[in-house]
Phi, psi and omega in degrees: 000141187274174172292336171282000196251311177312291205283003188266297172359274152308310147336287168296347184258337187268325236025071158260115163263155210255165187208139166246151172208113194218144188240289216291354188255351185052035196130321211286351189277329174280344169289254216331306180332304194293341233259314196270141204268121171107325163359308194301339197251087181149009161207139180243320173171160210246121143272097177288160150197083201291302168268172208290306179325311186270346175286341169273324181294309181300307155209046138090024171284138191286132158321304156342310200255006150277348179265302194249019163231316172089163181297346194245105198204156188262335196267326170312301208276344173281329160276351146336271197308304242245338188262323172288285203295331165298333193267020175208180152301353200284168162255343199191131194220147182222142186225126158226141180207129166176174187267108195264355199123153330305319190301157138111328183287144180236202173306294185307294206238104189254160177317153179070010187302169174177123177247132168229131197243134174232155203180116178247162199276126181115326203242148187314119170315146172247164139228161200239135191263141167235143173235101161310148171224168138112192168314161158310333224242331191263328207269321202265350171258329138352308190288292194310330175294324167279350191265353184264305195295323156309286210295265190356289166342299187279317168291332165321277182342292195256087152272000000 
């Protein structure tokens, strides 16, 4: 069984629904989801929201914490996560923002850097830093695997 096939499961077995809020994957954790047949009672919707403009519009990131934090941030992604569950239906929601590559990295914030947010409805968002190597194509199906391995995780957790 794959891991998207594990978390719809898990999903479906708590009867939990999912929420995405993704900068640096563009989609992809919500393309897998969606890819399995049946998708719709485990998932409600996915927020690409790539540039800073659609993460304030979209879900409620403050300019303050974009200013003074920048988007690949442990508060961007907790105000991701925290902004996907007001704006949907979900119960449970993952926020990933980080620098996939090749470009884009500094001293501070390096390529394969991912700040990532989970959150079930009622309970404190958590985030969790990941540091990725390797391509862009590897950094960003990384993210998705951790981003699988998490959420399971986190529904294990609040039994």
């Amino acid at each position: 069984m794959s891991l998207v096939e594990e978390l719809s499961n898990t999903l479906r077995q708590k009867s939990m629904i999912l929420v995405t809020a993704e900068s640096c994957t563009g989609g992809m954790i919500a393309s897998a989801i969606t890819n399995l047949a049946g998708s719709s009672d485990i998932f409600d919707r996915g927020f690409v929201t790539y540039s800073n403009t659609s993460k304030q519009e979209m879900l409620g990131v403050s300019e303050d914490i974009l200013k003074n934090h920048g988007a690949v941030s442990a508060e961007c992604a907790k105000a991701m996560v925290d902004g996907a569950l007001k704006n949907s239906s979900a119960n449970i929601a993952v926020s990933v923002t980080g620098i996939a590559g090749p470009g884009g990295g500094s001293a501070d914030k390096p390529v394969g850097l991912v700040y990532m947010g989970i959150c079930v409805a009622g309970k404190p968002p958590k985030v969790l830093q990941h540091n990725f190597s390797g391509s862009r194509t590897d950094i960003r199906e990384n993210v998705c695997i951790a981003a699988f391995e998490a959420l399971i995780k986190e529904i294990s957790e609040n039994e």
